[in-house]
Each structure stands twice: as structure tokens, then as C-alpha cells.
VMD Tcl script that draws the C-alpha trace (Angstrom):
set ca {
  {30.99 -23.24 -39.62}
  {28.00 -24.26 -37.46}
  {30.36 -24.33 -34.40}
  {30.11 -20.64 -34.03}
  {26.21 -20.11 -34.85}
  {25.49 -22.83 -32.07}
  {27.97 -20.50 -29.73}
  {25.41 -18.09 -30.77}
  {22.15 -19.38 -30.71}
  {22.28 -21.18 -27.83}
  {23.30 -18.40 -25.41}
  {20.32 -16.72 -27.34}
  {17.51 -19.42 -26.52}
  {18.44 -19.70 -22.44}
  {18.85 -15.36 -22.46}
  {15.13 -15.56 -24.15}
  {13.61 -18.29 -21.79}
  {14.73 -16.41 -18.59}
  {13.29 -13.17 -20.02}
  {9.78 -15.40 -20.82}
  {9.76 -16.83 -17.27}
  {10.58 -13.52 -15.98}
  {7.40 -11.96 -17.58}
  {5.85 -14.75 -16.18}
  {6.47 -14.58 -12.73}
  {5.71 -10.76 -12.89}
  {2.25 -10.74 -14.08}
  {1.14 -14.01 -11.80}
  {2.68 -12.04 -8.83}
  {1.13 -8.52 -9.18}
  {-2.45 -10.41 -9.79}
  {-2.01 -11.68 -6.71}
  {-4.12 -10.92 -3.85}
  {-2.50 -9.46 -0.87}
  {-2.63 -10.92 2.02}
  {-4.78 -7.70 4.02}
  {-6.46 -6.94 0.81}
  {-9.83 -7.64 2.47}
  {-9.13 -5.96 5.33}
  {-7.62 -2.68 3.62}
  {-11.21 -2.74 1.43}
  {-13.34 -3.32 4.50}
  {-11.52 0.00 6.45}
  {-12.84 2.04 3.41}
  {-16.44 0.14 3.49}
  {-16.74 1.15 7.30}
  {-15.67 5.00 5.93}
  {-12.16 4.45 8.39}
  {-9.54 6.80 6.58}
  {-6.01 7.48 7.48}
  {-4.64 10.95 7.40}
  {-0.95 11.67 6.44}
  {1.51 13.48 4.67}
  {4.33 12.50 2.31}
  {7.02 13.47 4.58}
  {5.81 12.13 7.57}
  {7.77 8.82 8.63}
  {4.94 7.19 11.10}
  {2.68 7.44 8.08}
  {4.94 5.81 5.70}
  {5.66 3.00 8.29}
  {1.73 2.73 9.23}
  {1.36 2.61 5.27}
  {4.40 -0.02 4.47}
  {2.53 -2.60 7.08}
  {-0.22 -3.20 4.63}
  {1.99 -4.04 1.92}
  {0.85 -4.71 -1.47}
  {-2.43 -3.94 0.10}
  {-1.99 -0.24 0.63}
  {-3.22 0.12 -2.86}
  {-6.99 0.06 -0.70}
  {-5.82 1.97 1.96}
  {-8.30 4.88 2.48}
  {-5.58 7.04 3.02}
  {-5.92 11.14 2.80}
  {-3.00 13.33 1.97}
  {-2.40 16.23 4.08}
  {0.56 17.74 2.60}
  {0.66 20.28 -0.09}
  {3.02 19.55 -2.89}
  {6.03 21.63 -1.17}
  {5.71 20.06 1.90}
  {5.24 23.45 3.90}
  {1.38 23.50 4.69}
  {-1.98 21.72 5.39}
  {-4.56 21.10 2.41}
  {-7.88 21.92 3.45}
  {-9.38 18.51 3.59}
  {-7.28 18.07 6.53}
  {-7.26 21.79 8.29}
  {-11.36 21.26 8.04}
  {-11.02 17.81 9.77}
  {-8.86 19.40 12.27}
  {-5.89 17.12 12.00}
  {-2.98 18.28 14.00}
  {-0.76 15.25 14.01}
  {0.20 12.34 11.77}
  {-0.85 9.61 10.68}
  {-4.68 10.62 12.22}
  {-7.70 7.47 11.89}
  {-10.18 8.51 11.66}
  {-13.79 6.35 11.90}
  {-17.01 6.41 11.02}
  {-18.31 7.13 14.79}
  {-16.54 10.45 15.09}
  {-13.25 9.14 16.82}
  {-9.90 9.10 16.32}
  {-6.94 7.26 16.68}
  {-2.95 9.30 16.87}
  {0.22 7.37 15.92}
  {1.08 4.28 14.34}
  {-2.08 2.36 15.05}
  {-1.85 -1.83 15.13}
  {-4.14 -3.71 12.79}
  {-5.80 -5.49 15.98}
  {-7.07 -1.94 17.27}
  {-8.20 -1.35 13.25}
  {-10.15 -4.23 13.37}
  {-11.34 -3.58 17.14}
  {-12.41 0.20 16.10}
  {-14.23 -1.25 12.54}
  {-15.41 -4.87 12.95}
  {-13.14 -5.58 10.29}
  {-12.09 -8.95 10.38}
  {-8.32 -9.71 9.84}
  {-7.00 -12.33 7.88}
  {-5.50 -15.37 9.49}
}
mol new
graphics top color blue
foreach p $ca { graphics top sphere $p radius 0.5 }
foreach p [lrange $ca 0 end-1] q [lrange $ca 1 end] { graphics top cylinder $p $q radius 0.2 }
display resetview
């Protein structure tokens, strides 16, 4: 008879030991700091602030770059809900393409802009 509970139990220990590691590993790896985590947080601190939509495929690559990091992107949304207009943060700001920088002197930057040029246009440093 204990044959068949050990059949059970043991399958039952490893199945609960992967699921404990697994929680684990999850929480240590989302308190992790991103790599461009300072960087993202020093664009915002030198009022830099990207200007996209949802739909827009430059802005989801410019936004993808930054990784887990993107969480401090100061990023603006352009796009109302449906897709099919401007919000007026954006019309007032005169955006006409996407993704838009723009910086704290007054310019701007069009496109898919490179971290270097970030850092060159904010004194931002970059990591490493």
C-alpha cells in the first residue's frame, strides 16, 4: 500500500518545488533594475518626451529598445482610442509625424532616434 502514495507524493513534492522556484525567479527578476533605467528617468528629469501613437510601428520599435525600462519612458500618446484622430496634447504641440522628441530647448527630433543622439540632445549619460 505505500507503493502507490509514494507514486503520488513524490510527483507532488518536485511539481510544488518547480512552482516555488518559479515564483522565485519571477519576483527577483521584475525587481530588477533595467539596464537604461537611469537613462529612461534622466530623459523625463531633462523634460525630453516622446510623442506616439498606438498604431504607429517606429514608435513601438523606438519604445521596445528601452526594454524593461520603457516603464520611465516620458512617452505621450497621440492617438485617440479608435485610432482615427489626434488628441489635443499633440495637435497643440504641433506633431505631424511619429514618434516626435521633443526637448526641453524647443527642438525636435523625427523618426526612430538612437540613444547616443538622446544622450547628445539631454546630457544624459548612458549606461555602459
Amino acid at each position: 500500500m505505500a507503493k502507490p502514495k509514494n507514486k503520488i507524493i513524490i510527483p507532488a513534492i518536485i511539481i510544488g518545488l518547480i512552482a516555488v522556484a518559479a515564483i522565485i525567479y519571477l519576483t527577483q527578476s521584475s525587481t530588477k533594475p533595467g539596464r537604461l533605467d537611469s537613462f529612461t528617468q534622466c530623459l523625463g528629469q531633462k523634460s525630453a518626451a516622446m510623442y506616439g501613437t498606438f498604431w504607429c510601428s517606429h514608435c513601438q520599435n523606438q519604445k521596445r529598445l528601452f526594454g524593461s525600462s520603457v516603464q520611465y519612458l516620458p512617452y505621450v500618446e497621440c492617438s485617440t482610442p479608435d485610432g482615427k484622430g489626434q488628441l489635443p496634447v499633440c495637435a497643440k504641440k504641433n506633431i505631424t509625424g511619429y514618434p516626435t522628441w521633443i526637448f526641453a530647448d524647443g527642438t525636435r527630433l523625427s523618426g526612430e532616434v538612437t540613444f547616443q543622439a538622446l544622450s547628445e540632445k539631454t546630457g544624459c549619460q548612458l549606461p555602459p
